[in-house]
C-alpha positions as CSV (number, residue, x, y, z in Angstrom):
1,X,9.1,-7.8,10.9
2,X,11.6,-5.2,10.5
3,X,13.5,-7.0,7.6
4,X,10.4,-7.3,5.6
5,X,10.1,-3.4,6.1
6,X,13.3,-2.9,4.6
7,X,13.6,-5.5,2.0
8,X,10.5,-4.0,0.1
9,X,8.8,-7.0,-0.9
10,X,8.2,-10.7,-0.2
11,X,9.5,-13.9,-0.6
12,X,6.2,-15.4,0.7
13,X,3.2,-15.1,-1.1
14,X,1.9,-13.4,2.4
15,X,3.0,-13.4,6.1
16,X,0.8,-12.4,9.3
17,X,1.6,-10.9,12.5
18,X,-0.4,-10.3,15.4
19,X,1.7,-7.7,17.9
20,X,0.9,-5.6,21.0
21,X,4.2,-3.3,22.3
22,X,4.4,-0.3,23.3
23,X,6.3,1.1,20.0
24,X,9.3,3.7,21.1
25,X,10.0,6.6,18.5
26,X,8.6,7.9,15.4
27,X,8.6,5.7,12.4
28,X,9.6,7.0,9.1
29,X,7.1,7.7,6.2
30,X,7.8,5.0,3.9
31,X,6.3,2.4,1.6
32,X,6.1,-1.5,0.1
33,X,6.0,-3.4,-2.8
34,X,3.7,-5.0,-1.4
35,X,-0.2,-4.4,0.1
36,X,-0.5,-4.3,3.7
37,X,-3.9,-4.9,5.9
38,X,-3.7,-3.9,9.5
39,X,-6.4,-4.6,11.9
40,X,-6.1,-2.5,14.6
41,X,-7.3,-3.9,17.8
42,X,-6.3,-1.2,20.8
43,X,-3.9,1.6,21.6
44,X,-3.8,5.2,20.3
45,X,-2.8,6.0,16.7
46,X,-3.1,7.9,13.8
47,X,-2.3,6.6,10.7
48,X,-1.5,8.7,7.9
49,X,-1.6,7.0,3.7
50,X,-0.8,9.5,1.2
51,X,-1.4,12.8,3.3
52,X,-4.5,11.4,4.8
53,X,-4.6,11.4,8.7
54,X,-6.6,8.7,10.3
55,X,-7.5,8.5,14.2
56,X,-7.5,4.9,14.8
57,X,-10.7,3.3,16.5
58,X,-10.4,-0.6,17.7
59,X,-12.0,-2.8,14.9
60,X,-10.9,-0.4,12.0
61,X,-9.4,-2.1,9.1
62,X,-6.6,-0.1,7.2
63,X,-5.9,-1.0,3.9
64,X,-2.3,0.0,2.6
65,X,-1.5,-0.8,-1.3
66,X,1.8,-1.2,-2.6
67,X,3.6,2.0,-3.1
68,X,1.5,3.9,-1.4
69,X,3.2,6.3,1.3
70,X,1.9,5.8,4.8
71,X,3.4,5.5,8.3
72,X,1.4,5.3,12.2
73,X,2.0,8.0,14.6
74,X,1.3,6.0,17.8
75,X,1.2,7.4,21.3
76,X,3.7,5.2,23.3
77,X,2.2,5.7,26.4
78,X,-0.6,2.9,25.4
79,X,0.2,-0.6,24.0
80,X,-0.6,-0.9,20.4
81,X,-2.2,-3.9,19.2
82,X,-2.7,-4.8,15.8
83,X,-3.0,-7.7,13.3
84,X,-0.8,-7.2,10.1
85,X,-1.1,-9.1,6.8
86,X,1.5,-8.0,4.3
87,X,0.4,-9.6,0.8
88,X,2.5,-10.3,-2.5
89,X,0.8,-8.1,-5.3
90,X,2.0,-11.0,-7.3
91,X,0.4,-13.7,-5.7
92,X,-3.3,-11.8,-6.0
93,X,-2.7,-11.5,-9.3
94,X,-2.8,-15.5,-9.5
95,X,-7.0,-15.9,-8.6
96,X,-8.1,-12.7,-10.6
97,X,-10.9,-14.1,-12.9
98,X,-13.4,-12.1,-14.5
99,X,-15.8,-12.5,-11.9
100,X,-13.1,-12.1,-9.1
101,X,-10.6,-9.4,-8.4
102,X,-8.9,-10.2,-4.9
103,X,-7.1,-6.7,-4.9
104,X,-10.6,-4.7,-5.5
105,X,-9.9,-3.5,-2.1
106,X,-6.6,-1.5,-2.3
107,X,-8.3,-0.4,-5.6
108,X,-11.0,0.5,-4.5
109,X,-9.7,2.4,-1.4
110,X,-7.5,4.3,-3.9
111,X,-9.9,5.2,-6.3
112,X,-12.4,6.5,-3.0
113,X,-9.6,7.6,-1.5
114,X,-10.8,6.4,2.0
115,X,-8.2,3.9,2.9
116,X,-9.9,2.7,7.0
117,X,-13.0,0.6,6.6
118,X,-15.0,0.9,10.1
119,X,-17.6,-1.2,10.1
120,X,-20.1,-2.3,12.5
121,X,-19.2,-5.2,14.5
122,X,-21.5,-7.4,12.5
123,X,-19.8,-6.6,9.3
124,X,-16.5,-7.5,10.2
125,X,-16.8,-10.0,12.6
126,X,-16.4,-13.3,10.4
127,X,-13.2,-11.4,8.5
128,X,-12.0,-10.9,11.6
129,X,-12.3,-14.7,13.1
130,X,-11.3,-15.6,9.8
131,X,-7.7,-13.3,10.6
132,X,-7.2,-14.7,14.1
133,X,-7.6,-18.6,12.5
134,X,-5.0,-17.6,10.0
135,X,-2.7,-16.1,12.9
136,X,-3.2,-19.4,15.0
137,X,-2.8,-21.4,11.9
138,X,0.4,-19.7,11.2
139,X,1.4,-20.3,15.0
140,X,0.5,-23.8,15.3
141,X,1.9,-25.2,11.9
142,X,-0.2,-28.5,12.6
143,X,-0.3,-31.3,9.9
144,X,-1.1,-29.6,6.1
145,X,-0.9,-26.3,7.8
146,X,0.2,-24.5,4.5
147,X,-2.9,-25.5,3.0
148,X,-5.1,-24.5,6.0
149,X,-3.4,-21.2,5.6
150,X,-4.0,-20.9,2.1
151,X,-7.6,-21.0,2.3
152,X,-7.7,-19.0,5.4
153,X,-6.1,-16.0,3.3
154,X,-8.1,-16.3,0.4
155,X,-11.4,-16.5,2.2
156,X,-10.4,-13.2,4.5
157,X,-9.4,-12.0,1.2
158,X,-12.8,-12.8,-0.3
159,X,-14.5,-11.2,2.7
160,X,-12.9,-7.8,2.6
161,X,-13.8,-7.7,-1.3
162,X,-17.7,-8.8,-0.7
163,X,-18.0,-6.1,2.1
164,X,-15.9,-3.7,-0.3
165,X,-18.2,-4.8,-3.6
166,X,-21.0,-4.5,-1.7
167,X,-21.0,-1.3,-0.4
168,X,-21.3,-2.6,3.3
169,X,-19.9,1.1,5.8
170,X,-17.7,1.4,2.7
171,X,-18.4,5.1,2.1
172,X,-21.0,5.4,4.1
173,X,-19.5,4.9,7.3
174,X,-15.7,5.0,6.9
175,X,-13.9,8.0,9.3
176,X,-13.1,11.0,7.9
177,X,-9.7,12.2,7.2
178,X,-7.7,15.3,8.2
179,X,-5.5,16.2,4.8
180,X,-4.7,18.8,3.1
181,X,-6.4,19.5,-0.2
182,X,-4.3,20.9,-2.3
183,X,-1.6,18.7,-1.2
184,X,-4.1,15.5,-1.8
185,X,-5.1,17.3,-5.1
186,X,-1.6,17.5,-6.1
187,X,-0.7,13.9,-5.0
188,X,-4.0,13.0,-7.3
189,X,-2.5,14.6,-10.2
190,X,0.7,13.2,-9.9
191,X,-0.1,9.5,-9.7
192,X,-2.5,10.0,-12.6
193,X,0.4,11.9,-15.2
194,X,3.1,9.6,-14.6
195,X,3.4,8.6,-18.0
196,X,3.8,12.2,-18.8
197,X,6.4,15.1,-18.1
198,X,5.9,16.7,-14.6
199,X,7.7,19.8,-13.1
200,X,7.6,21.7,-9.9
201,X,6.9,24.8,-12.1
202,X,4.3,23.3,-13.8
203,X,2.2,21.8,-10.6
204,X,2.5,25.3,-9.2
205,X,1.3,27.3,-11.8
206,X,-1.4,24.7,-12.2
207,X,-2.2,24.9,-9.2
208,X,-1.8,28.1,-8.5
209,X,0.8,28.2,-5.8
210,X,4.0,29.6,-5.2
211,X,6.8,26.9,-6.4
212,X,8.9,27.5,-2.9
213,X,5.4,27.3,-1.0
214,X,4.6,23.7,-3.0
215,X,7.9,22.5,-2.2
216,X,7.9,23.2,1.3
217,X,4.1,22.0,2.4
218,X,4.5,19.1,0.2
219,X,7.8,17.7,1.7
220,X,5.9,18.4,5.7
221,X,2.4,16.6,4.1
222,X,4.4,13.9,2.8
223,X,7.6,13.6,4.0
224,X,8.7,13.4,0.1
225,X,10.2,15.8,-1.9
226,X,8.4,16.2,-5.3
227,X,11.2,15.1,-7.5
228,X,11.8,11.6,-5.1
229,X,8.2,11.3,-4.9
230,X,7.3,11.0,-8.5
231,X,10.5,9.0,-9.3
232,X,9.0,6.6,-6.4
233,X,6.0,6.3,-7.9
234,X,7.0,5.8,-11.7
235,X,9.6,3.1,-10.2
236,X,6.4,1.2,-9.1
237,X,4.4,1.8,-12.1
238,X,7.5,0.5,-13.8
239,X,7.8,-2.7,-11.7
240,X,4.4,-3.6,-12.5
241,X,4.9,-2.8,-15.7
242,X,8.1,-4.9,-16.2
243,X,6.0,-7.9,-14.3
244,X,3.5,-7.7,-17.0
245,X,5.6,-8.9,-19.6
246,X,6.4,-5.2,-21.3
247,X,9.9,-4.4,-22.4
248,X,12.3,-2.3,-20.5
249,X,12.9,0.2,-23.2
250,X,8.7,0.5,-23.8
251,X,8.1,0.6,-19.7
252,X,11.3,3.5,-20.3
253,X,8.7,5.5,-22.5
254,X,5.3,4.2,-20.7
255,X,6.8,5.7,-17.2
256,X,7.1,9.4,-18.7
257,X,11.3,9.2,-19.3
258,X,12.5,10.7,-22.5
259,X,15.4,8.0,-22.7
260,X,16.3,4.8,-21.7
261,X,19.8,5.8,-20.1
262,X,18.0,7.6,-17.7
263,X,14.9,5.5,-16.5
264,X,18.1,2.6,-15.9
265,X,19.6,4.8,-14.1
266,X,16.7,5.5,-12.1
267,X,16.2,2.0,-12.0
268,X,19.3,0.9,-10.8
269,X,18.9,3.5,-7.9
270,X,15.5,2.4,-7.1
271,X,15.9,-1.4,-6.8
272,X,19.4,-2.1,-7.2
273,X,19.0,-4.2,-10.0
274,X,18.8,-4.0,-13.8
275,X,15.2,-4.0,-15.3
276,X,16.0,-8.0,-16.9
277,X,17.1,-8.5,-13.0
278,X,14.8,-7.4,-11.3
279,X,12.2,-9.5,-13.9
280,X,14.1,-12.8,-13.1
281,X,13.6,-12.5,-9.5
282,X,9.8,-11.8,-8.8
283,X,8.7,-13.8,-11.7
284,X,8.5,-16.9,-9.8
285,X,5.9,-15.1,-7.7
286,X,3.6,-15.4,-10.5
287,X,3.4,-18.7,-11.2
C-alpha cells in the first residue's frame, strides 16, 4: 500500500484493501491523484481532510477526493481496522452519463464540506456487503474474477451515489467537525481563485489577519505553507485540465500563471514530467 501512497496515482482503474494493525507513528499530511473511500470498521482515530477533524465511529464512511489534503491521527494503543478503496479519477470518468455521475460523492462532500457519511446501519449495510464481496473477490481471484470485481465496484459505487443523491444521513446526520474557520474560509477561497492571482498579502488583508499570524496558523491547520499549497492545488487543476484535452499553454493561463516558462517549471517540479508527458501516460486510463 505504501507505494501507491507515494507514487500518487494508479495503474489500476481501482485497488481495495482491507487492514487491521496497530499503525506506529504519525503519518504525514499528504494527498492523491486519486479518490480514496475508507470504511472504518474499529480502532480510535481522527481523521483530518482539508483542516476538518473527524472522530472516527465504526461504520463511518470517509470520502477522500483527489487532491484533497487529509491524513488519520490514530491512537496506536488500539488496532485500526479499515477497508480502503483508492479509485482512478480517470476510470469514473468512463460511466458518467447524463443521468449518472459516479464521482457525485467526492463532489458532493466537497461542495457540503462534510467529508464522513454516518449512517444508520440500515443505510449502509448493502454498500457495505457489497465492499466485503469486492475484498473477497479481489482475494479469491476465482474464474472471470476481473469481471466479478468490476461490477462489484461499480455497484458500491452506485450505492454511495443513491444514498449521497438522495439525501439518506447525508447532512442530516453526518458528525460534526472541529476546524478552524478562518482557516477553512481561507482554504475555501483559495481552491475557488485558482485561476486567478493569489498572495499572502492579499488573503490577510481580506481576511483581516495579520500576514505572519495567517502564515503561521495556516502551516499548523494544514501542514502546508500557503505558497506550496496553492501550487498543489493548481498542479491538480492543471492535471485535470491537461486530461481534458486543453493545451498546455491554455491550462498555463486557465491555472492563474502569467507565463508558460513558469507553470512548466512548476510542472516539472510537481510531477516530474513535461505537461505532453505526463498526457501520454494517464491517457490510457481513459479509454
Amino acid at each position: 500500500m505504501e507505494n501507491y501512497e507515494k507514487a500518487g496515482y494508479l495503474k489500476e482503474p481501482f485497488r481495495v484493501f482491507h487492514l487491521r494493525d496497530n499503525v506506529s507513528g504519525e503519518m504525514s499530511l499528504h494527498y492523491h491523484d486519486f479518490d480514496k473511500i475508507i470504511v472504518f470498521w474499529g480502532g480510535k482515530v481522527n481523521y483530518m481532510i482539508e483542516g476538518c477533524y473527524y472522530e472516527l465511529k465504526p461504520g463511518d464512511i470517509v470520502l477522500v477526493g483527489h487532491g484533497q489534503i487529509h491524513r488519520p491521527v490514530i491512537d496506536n494503543q488500539v488496532p485500526y481496522e479499515r477497508s480502503i478503496l483508492y479509485i482512478s479519477t480517470e476510470y469514473l470518468r468512463r460511466y458518467l452519463t447524463q443521468e449518472y455521475d459516479p464521482s457525485l460523492c467526492f463532489a458532493r462532500a466537497a461542495s457540503e464540506k462534510s467529508y464522513v457519511l454516518r449512517l444508520p446501519e440500515a443505510v449502509r449495510a448493502e454498500a457495505e456487503r457489497t465492499l466485503l464481496r469486492l475484498e473477497r473477490c479481489s482475494a479469491g481471484k476465482q474464474y472471470g474474477y476481473e469481471l466479478e470485481m468490476q461490477l462489484l465496484f461499480l455497484t458500491f459505487m452506485l450505492e454511495i451515489n443513491r444514498i449521497v443523491e438522495g439525501g439518506r444521513g447525508f447532512r442530516e446526520i453526518s458528525p460534526e467537525a472541529v476546524f478552524n474557520q478562518k482557516i477553512v474560509e481561507i482554504l475555501n477561497y483559495i481552491g475557488e481563485h485558482l485561476t486567478g492571482e493569489i498572495s499572502v498579502d492579499g488573503l490577510a488583508d481580506r481576511f483581516y489577519v495579520s500576514k505572519y499570524h495567517l502564515m503561521r496558523t495556516f502551516k499548523k491547520e494544514t501542514g502546508y505553507t500557503i505558497h506550496r499549497y496553492i501550487t498543489e492545488k493548481r498542479m491538480i487543476l492543471a492535471k485535470e485540465k491537461l486530461l481534458s484535452g486543453s493545451p498546455a499553454v491554455k491550462v498555463s493561463e486557465e491555472c492563474g500563471y502569467s507565463d508558460y516558462s513558469t507553470f512548466l517549471r512548476a510542472f516539472s517540479q510537481n510531477t516530474g514530467m513535461t505537461p505532453s508527458e505526463f498526457v501520454t501516460q494517464r491517457r490510457p486510463l481513459l479509454k
